[in-house]
C-alpha angles and dihedrals in degrees: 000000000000109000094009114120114214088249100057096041080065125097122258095243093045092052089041099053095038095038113021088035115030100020094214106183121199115288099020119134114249127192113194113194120211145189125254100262112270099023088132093214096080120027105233099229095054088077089045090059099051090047088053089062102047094059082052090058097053102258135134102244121191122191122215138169124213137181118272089249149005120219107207152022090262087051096053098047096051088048092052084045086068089051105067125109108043139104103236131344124215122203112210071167137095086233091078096051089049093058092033088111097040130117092225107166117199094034113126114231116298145200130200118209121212095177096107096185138019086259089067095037104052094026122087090285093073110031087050109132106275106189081057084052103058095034082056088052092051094045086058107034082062095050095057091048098050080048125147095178134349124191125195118197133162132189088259089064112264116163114183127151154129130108116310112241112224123195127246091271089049127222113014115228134188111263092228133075114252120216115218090030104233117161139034119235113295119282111230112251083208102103107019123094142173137084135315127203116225123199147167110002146348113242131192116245100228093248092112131356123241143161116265088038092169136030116207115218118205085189141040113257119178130217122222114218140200115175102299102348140089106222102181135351102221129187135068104004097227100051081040088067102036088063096049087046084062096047099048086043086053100043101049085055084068111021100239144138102276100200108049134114119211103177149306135228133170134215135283115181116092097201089054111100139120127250103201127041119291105231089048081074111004097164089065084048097064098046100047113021099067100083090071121104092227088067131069114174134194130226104225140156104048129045093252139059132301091021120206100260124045129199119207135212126197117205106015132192113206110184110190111192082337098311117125108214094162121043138182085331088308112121113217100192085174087067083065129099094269098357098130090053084052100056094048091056090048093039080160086059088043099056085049094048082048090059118023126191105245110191113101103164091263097089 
């Protein structure tokens, strides 16, 4: 390896997410958080990988598994307990994805990883250019707030539309870092109203783990909204109960409102897709899958984010004061305040958003 320095011998998503994510510098303490062997969500070299290069880098990695969730508050707290001192912690786990929107003081910074193999971590999922990405987040996440009106529609008939109404803090975020980075804050449901088409299945958001997780739908139903509420479920009556059979099932687990929506949000990163069938596994879907433009997905059953059901739309159109940034599940970051100047600065995010990767396991 003559005239080949550690850094560059390692590969591009490794160095983005250690260096251009994370900015572990030499010496810092770095807990990597890992899934029991053979859990099939994770593979388990991926971590390994990444710890690999971190050593590279300099750092002091420390290597840790934990189980795939946690069930209650107690749970969680004893689990972050096990988390201090340490410079950074990075969740190749879905327990990091379960406390991402959870006030936890005391935990060191945190990153949670949404690359699930080598192929996506070291693909172009996981070396796209992660300064553009979170520019592009921002730039979005602006232009929802500043809103007039926003409408959402989809080939299977969704109308849904009116001005978002953010609280007095302003957009919610997850309090940990995401890496890739796929999705802008959270849009407020509260002021918005119409109807959304949902099709295909019910999945579960990540946020707590159940049986049933999914529902399958043999039919489209479609959910009337009002702010945060769903009004009526419309549509075959079958599939129409079934599905409120779901919610109230869900709902009575947790104790928590079953008709309410929270808030929606599509994707954003254009290296971001799926290669089998969803349903086939349908866990590794939603958890993955959301980052793509072609998907928007909703926050429902339960008054905060990210709910305990998602719907999901696939090929979205997001009009923001009349201008379509997202359509028909195509992201055009140039149609945003300063895009064009963006994309020149990130010319590796351009040529990604130029030619996006469009399976995304529904076709």
């Amino acid at each position: 390896m003559s005239g080949i320095t550690a850094r560059e011998a390692i590969p591009a998503g490794a160095l983005n997410l250690l260096s251009e994510c994370i900015h572990a510098a030499p010496r810092a303490r770095l807990l990597i958080v890992e899934e029991p062997d053979g859990g099939g969500y994770y593979d388990n070299e991926t971590p390994r990988l990444a710890a690999s290069a971190g050593r590279a880098l300099g750092l002091r990695v420390y290597e840790t598994v934990a189980p795939t969730s946690v069930a209650t508050s107690d749970e969680i707290d004893d689990f972050v307990e096990t988390l201090r001192g340490f410079d950074h912690v990075l969740f190749f786990s879905r327990i990091g994805d379960q406390i991402r929107f959870s006030q936890l003081p005391g935990m060191p910074k945190a990153t949670m990883c949404y690359a699930l193999s080598r192929e996506m971590l070291f693909g172009p999922f996981g070396a796209a250019c992660h300064h553009g990405m979170c520019e592009l987040k921002t730039a979005i996440d602006e232009a929802f707030y500043r809103a007039d009106y926003v409408t959402v529609t989809c080939p299977r008939g969704t109308s849904f539309e009116g001005r978002p109404r953010f609280g007095p803090g302003g957009p919610i975020d997850v309090t940990l870092q995401r890496f890739p980075m796929l999705v802008p804050r959270p849009v407020p449901s509260a002021g918005m109203r119409g109807r959304i088409a949902i099709s295909r299945f019910l999945v579960g958001t990540g946020s707590r783990h159940y049986e049933p997780y999914w529902l399958a739908l043999e039919q489209d139903v479609f959910a009337c909204v009002e702010d945060n509420r769903i009004v009526d479920i419309t549509g075959p009556a079958d599939v129409a109960a079934a599905v409120g059979r779901h919610y109230r099932q869900v709902a009575r687990r947790f104790g928590i409102d079953p008709w309410y929506v929270h808030s929606w949000h599509a994707g954003i990163h254009p290296g971001c897709g799926f290669d089998r069938v969803a349903q086939e596994d349908i866990l590794r879907w939603s958890g993955s899958a959301f980052g793509s433009p072609r998907i928007l997905h909703f926050h429902t059953c339960g008054d905060y984010a990210p709910g305990e059901i998602s719907w999901n739309l696939f090929d979205p159109t997001v009009t923001v004061d009349g201008i379509a940034l997202w359509e028909h599940g195509v992201l055009h970051p140039e149609r945003l305040p300063g895009g064009a100047d963006l994309l020149s600065r990130h010319p590796k995010l351009a040529a990604l958003v130029r030619a996006p990767r469009r399976d995304v396991g529904v076709d």
